[in-house]
C-alpha positions in Angstrom: 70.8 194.0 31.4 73.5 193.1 34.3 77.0 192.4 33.2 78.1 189.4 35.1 82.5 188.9 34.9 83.2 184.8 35.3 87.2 184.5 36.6 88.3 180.8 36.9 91.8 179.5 37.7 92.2 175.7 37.5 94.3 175.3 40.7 94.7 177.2 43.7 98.3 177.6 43.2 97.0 180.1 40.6 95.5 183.3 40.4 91.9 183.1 39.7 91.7 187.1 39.6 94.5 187.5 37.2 92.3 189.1 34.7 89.9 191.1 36.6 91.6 194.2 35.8 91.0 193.5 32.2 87.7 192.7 32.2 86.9 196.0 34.5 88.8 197.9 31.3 87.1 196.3 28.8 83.7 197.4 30.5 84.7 201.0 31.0 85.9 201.4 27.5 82.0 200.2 26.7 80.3 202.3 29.2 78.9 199.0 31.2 79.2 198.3 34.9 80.0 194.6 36.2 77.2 193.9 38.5 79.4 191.0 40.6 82.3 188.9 39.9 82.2 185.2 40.1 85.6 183.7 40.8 86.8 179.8 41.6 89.3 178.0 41.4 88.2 174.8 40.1 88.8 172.6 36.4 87.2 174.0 33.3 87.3 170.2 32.1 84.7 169.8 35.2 81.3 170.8 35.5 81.5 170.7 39.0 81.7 175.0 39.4 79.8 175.9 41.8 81.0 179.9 41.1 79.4 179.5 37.2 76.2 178.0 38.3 75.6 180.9 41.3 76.2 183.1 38.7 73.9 181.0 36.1 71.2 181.1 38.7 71.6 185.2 39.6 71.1 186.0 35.3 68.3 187.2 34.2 67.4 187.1 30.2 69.3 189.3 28.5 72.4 189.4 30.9 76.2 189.4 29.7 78.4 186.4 30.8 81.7 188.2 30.5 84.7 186.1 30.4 88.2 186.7 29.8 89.3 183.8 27.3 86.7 180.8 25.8 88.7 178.2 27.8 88.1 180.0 31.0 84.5 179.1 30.5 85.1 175.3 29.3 87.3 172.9 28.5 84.7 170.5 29.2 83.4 167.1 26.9 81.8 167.2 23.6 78.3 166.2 26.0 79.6 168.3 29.4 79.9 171.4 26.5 76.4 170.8 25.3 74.8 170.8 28.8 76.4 173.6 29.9 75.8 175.6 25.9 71.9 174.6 26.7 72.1 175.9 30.2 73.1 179.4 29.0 71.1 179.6 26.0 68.0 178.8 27.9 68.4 181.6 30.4 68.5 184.0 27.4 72.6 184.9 28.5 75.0 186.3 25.9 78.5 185.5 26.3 81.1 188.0 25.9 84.8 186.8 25.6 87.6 188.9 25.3 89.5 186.6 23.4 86.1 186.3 20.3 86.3 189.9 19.0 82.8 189.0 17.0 81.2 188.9 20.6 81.8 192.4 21.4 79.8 193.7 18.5 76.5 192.4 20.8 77.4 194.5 23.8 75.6 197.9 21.9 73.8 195.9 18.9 70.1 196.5 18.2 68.1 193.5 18.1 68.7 192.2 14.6 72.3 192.9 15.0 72.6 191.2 18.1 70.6 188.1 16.8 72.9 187.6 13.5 76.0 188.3 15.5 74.5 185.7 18.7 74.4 182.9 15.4 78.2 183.6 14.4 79.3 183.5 17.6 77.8 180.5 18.3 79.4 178.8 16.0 82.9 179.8 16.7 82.2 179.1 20.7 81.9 175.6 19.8 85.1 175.9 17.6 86.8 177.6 20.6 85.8 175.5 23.3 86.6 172.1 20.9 90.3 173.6 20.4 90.2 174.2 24.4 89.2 170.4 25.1 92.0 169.6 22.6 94.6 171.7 24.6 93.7 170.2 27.6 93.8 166.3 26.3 97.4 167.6 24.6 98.4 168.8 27.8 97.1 166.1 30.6 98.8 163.0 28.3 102.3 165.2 28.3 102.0 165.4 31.7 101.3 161.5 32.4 103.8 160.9 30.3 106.5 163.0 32.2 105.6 161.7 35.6 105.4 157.8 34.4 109.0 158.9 33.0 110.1 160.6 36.3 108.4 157.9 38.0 110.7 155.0 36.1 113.7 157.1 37.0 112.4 157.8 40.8 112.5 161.1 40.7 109.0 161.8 40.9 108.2 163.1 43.9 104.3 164.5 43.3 103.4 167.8 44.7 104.0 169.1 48.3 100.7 170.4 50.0 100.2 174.1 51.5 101.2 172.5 55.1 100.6 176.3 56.6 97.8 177.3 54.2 95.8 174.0 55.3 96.9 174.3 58.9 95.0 177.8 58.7 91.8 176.1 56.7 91.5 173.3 59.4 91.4 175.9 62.5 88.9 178.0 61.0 87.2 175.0 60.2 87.4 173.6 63.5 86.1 177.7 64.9 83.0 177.0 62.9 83.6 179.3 60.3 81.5 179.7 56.7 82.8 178.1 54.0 81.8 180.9 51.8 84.2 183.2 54.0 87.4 180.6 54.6 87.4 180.6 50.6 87.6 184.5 50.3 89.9 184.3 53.1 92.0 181.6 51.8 91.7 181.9 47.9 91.6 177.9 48.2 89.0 175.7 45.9 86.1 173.8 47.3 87.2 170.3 46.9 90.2 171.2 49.2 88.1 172.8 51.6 85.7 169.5 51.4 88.9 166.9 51.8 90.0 169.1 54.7 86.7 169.3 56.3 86.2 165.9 56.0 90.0 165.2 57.8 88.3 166.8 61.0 85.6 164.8 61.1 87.6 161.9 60.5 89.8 162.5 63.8 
């Protein structure tokens, strides 16, 4: 069994490895060793992640998804949630979420265990994510609703780009160098690194 640590961020104004150093605890105090980290910076509403599939793809039956909170892993669609929940199941992975204290009981369980506790948790993943989705809905309208407001008053101004950060992106774009190693270097998502790379071709 490989543990396998998921750390998502939904902007690149945040930090995607926030709670790395909890995870890394959690795993000591267990007696397991995290394999690899996955980290992006990318929605949890979106399927789009290329960092969760990579990781997807690199599990083997029987591997731990370990994650720090349930809406770190999705706040994804009624049908986006359903792909994604058959995705997992059918590579055999068991999620592990810091913040879904019945999910740690499979990390050391015998196989009857592990099976009884894999149906609970089920069940209050889907209760988790749902309440996620909900959170995010809540919080996207509130937001539309105070720049529509701002907007009216003119005071809404949107938000300012990274001019350095993408001034950086585009010249080691423009050097020819991997994307895989401008977004370590950078910390910034794909799609910015796609709209950017697409600017240069544009010129």
């Amino acid at each position: 069994m490989f543990v396998r640590a998921y750390l998502r961020a939904s902007t690149d104004e945040q930090d995607a490895n926030r709670a790395r150093q909890q995870l890394q605890q959690f795993a000591n105090e267990r007696g397991l060793t995290i394999a690899a980290y996955y980290v992006e910076n990318e929605s949890g509403a979106s399927l789009k992640r290329p960092e969760l599939f990579r990781l997807l793809n690199d599990c083997q039956h029987g591997d731990m998804l370990l994650i720090e909170q349930v809406d770190r892993l999705s706040r994804l669609n009624d049908a986006d949630w359903e792909c994604l929940k058959s995705e997992i199941q059918a590579r055999g992975v068991r999620i592990v979420a810091l913040d879904l204290p019945t999910s740690w009981a499979s990390v050391n369980a015998d196989e009857t265990t592990s099976r009884i506790m894999q149906a609970v948790n089920n069940m209050l993943l889907d209760m988790l994510a749902a309440i996620a989705r909900k959170d995010y809905t809540d919080r996207r309208r509130r937001q539309a609703q105070g720049i529509a407001k701002a907007q009216a008053e003119g005071a809404y101004k949107g938000r300012k780009p990274d001019e350095a950060r993408n001034a950086a992106i585009i010249g080691m774009l423009s050097r020819g160098e991997k994307w895989t190693a401008i977004l370590d270097a950078t910390g910034c998502s794909r799609s910015t690194l796609s709209r950017l790379s697409k600017k240069i071709k544009c010129r």
